[in-house]
Backbone as ProteinMPNN parsed JSONL, in Angstrom:
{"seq_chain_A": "XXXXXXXXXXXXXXXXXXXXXXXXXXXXXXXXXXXXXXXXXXXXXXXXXXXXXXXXXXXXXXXXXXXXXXXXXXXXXXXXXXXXXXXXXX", "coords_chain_A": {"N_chain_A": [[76.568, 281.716, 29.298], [73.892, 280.436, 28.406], [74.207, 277.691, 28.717], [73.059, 275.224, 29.778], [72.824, 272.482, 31.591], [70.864, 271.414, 33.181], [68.645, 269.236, 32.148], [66.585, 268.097, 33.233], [64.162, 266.686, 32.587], [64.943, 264.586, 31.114], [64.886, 262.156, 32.198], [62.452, 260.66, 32.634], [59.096, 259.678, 32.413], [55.884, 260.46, 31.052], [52.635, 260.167, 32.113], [49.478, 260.088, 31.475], [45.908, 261.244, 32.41], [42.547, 259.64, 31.4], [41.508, 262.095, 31.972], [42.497, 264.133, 31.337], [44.363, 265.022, 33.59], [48.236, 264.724, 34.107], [51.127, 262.988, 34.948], [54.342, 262.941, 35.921], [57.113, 260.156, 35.806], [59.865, 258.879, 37.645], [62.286, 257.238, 35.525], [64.248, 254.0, 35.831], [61.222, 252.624, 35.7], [58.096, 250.28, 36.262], [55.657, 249.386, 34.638], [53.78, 247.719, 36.096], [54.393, 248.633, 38.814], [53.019, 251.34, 38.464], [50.748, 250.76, 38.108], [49.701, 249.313, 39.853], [49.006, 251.447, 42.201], [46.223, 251.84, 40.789], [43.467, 250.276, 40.604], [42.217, 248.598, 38.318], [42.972, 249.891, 36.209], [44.865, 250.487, 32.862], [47.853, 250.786, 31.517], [49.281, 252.416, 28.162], [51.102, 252.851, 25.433], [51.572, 255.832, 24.169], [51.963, 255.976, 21.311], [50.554, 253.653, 20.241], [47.927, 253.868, 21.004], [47.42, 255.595, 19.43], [48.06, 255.23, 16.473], [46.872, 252.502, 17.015], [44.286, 252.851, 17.9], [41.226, 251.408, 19.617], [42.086, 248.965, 19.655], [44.473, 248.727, 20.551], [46.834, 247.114, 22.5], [47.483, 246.987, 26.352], [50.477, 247.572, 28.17], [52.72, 244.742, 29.292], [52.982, 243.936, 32.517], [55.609, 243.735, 33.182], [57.02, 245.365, 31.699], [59.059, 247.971, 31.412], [58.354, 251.349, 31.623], [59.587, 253.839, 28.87], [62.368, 256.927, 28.916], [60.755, 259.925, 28.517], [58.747, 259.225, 26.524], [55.348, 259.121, 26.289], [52.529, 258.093, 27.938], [49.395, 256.419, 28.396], [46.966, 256.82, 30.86], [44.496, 254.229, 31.728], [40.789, 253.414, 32.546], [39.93, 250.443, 32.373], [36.755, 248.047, 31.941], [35.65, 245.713, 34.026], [35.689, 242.949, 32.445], [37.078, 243.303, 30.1], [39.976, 243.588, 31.002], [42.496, 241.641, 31.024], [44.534, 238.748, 31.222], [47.714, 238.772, 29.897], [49.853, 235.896, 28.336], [52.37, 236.291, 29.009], [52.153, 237.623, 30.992], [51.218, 235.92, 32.894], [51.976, 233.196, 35.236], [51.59, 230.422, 35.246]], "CA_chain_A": [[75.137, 281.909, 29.358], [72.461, 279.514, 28.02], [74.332, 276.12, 28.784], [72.022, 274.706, 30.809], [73.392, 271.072, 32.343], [69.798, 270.783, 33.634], [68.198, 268.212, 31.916], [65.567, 267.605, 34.233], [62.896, 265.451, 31.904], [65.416, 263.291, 30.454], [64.812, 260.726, 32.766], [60.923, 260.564, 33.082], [57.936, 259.464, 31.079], [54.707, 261.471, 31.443], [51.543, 259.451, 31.799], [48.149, 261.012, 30.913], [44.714, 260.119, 32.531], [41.942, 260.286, 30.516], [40.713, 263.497, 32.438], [43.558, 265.244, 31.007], [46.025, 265.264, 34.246], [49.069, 263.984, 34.001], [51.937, 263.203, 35.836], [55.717, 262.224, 35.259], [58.027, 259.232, 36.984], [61.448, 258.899, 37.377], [62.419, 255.984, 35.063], [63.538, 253.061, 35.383], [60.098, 252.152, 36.093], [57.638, 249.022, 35.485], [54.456, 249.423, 34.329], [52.738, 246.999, 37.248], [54.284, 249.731, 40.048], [52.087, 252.363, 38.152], [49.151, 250.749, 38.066], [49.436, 248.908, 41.4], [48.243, 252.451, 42.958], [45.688, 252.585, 40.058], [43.333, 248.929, 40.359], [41.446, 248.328, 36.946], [43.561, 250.727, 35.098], [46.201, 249.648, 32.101], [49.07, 251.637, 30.795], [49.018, 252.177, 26.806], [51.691, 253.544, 24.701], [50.915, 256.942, 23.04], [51.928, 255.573, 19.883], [49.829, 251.725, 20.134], [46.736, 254.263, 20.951], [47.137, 257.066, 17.919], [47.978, 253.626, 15.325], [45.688, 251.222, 16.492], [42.836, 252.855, 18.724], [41.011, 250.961, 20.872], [42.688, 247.633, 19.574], [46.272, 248.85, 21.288], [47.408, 246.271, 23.848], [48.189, 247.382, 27.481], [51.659, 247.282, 28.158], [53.07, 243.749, 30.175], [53.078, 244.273, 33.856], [56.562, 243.731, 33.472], [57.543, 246.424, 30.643], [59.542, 249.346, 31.973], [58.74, 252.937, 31.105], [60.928, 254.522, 28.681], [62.084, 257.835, 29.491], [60.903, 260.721, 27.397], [57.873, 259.031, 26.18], [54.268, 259.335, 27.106], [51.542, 257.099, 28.249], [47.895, 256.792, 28.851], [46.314, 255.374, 32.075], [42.649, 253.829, 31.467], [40.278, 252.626, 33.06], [39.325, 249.426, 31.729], [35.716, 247.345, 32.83], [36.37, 243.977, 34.211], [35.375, 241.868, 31.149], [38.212, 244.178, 29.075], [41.147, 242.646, 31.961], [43.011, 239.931, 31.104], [46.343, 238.675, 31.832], [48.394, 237.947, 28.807], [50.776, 234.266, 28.809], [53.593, 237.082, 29.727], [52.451, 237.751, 32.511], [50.479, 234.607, 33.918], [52.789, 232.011, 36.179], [51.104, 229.064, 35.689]], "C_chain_A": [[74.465, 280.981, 28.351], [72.928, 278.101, 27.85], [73.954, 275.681, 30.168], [72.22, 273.405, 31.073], [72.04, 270.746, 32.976], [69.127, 269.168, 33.679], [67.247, 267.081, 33.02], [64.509, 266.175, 33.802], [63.529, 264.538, 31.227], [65.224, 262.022, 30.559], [63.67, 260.113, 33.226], [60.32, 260.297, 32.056], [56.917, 260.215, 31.777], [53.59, 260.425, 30.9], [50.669, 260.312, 32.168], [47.003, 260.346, 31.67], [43.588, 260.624, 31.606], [41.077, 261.78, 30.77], [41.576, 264.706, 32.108], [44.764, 265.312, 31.844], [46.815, 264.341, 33.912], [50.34, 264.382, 35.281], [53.106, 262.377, 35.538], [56.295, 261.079, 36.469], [59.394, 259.061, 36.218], [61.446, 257.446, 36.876], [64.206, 255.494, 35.608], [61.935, 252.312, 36.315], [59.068, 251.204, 35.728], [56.196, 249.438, 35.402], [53.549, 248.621, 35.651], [52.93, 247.938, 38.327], [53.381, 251.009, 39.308], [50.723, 252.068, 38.556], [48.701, 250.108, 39.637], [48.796, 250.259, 42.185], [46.707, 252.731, 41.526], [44.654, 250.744, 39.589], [41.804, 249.476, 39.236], [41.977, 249.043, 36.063], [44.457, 249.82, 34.353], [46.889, 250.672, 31.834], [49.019, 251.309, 29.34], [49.893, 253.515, 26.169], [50.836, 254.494, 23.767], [50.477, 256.186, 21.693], [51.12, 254.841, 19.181], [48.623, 252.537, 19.524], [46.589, 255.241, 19.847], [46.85, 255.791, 16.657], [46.8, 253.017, 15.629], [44.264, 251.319, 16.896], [42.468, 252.159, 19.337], [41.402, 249.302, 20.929], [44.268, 247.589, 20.473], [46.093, 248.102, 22.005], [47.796, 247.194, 24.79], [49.541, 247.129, 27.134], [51.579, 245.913, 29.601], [53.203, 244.491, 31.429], [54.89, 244.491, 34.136], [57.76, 244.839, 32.602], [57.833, 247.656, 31.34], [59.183, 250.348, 30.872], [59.646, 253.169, 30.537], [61.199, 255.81, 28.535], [61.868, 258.693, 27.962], [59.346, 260.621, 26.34], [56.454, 259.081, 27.094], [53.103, 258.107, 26.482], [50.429, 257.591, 28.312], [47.675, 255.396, 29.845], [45.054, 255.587, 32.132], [42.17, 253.409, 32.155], [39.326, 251.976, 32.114], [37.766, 248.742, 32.626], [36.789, 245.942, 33.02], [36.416, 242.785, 33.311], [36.212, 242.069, 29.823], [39.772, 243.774, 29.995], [41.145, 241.947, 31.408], [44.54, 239.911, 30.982], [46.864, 237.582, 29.985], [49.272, 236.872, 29.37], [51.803, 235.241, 28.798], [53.516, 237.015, 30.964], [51.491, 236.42, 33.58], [51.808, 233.913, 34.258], [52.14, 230.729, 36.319], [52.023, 228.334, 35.384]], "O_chain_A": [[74.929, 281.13, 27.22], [72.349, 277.327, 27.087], [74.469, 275.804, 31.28], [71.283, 272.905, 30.451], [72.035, 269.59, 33.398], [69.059, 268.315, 34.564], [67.275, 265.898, 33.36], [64.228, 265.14, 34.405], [62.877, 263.641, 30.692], [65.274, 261.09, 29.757], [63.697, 259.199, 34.051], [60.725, 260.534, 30.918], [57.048, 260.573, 32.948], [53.527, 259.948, 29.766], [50.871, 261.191, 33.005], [46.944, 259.117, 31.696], [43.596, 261.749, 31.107], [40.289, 262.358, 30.021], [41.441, 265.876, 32.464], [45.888, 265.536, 31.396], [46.429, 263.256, 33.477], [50.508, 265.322, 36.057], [52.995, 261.278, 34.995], [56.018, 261.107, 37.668], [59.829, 259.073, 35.067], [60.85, 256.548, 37.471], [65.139, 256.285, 35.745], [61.875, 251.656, 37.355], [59.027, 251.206, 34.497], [55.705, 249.883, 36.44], [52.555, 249.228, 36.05], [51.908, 248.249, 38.939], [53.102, 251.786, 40.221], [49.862, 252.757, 39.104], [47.709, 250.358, 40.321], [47.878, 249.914, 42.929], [46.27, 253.877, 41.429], [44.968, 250.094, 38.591], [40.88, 250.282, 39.351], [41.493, 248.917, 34.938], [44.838, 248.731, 34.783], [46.255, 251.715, 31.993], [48.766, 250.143, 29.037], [49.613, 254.709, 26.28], [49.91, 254.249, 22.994], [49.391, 255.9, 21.187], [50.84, 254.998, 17.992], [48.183, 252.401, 18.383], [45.467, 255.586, 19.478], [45.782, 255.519, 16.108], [45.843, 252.923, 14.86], [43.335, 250.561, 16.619], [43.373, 251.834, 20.106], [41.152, 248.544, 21.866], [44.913, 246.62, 20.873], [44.955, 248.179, 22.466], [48.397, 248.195, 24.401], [49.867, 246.596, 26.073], [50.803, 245.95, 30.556], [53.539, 245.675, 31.378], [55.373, 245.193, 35.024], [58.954, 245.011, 32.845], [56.931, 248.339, 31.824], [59.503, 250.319, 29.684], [60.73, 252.953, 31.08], [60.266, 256.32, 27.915], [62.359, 258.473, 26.855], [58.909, 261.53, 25.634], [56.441, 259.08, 28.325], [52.879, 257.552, 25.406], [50.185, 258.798, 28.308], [47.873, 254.182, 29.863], [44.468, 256.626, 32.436], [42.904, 252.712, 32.856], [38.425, 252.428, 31.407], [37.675, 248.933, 33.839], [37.834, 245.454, 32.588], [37.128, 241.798, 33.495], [36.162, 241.376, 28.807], [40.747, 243.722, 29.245], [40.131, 241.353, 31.044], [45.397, 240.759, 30.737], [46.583, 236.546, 29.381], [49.497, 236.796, 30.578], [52.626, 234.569, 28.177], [54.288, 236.598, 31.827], [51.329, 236.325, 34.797], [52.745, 234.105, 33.482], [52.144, 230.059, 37.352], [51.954, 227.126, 35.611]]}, "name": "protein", "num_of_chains": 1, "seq": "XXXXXXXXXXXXXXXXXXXXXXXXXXXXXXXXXXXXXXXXXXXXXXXXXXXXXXXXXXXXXXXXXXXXXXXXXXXXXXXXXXXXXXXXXX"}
């Protein structure tokens, strides 16, 4: 009794919107498939946003979720977008 092999949330991150809901994904997951259902939003580590406030960087389009940790998804204006030299292809 109480060994529990569950371990259900091990493998998820929990992202936040700013209206309060949230919702978890099975990692490994990339930050651009989040937001791809979510256009003008960014993804922003708990941590970036408690430390640095509204200076935190998005996360790269290409930065996987890591599990266990939690996010925030924003909506940014259009003049607050921009593509870091990570993720541009020129």
């Amino acid at each position: 009794m109480g060994n529990n092999m569950g371990g259900g949330g091990r493998k998820k991150a929990k992202v936040m919107e700013i209206n309060g809901e949230s919702f978890k994904l099975k990692t490994p997951v990339k930050a651009q498939d989040v937001i791809n259902d979510y256009p003008g939003h960014v993804l922003m580590k708990f941590k970036s946003v408690k430390q640095f406030g509204i200076r935190a960087k998005p996360l790269a389009n290409g930065e996987e979720l890591i599990p266990q940790k939690i996010y925030f998804l924003l909506h940014l204006k259009p003049q607050f977008l921009y593509i870091s030299s990570k993720d541009s292809k020129i």
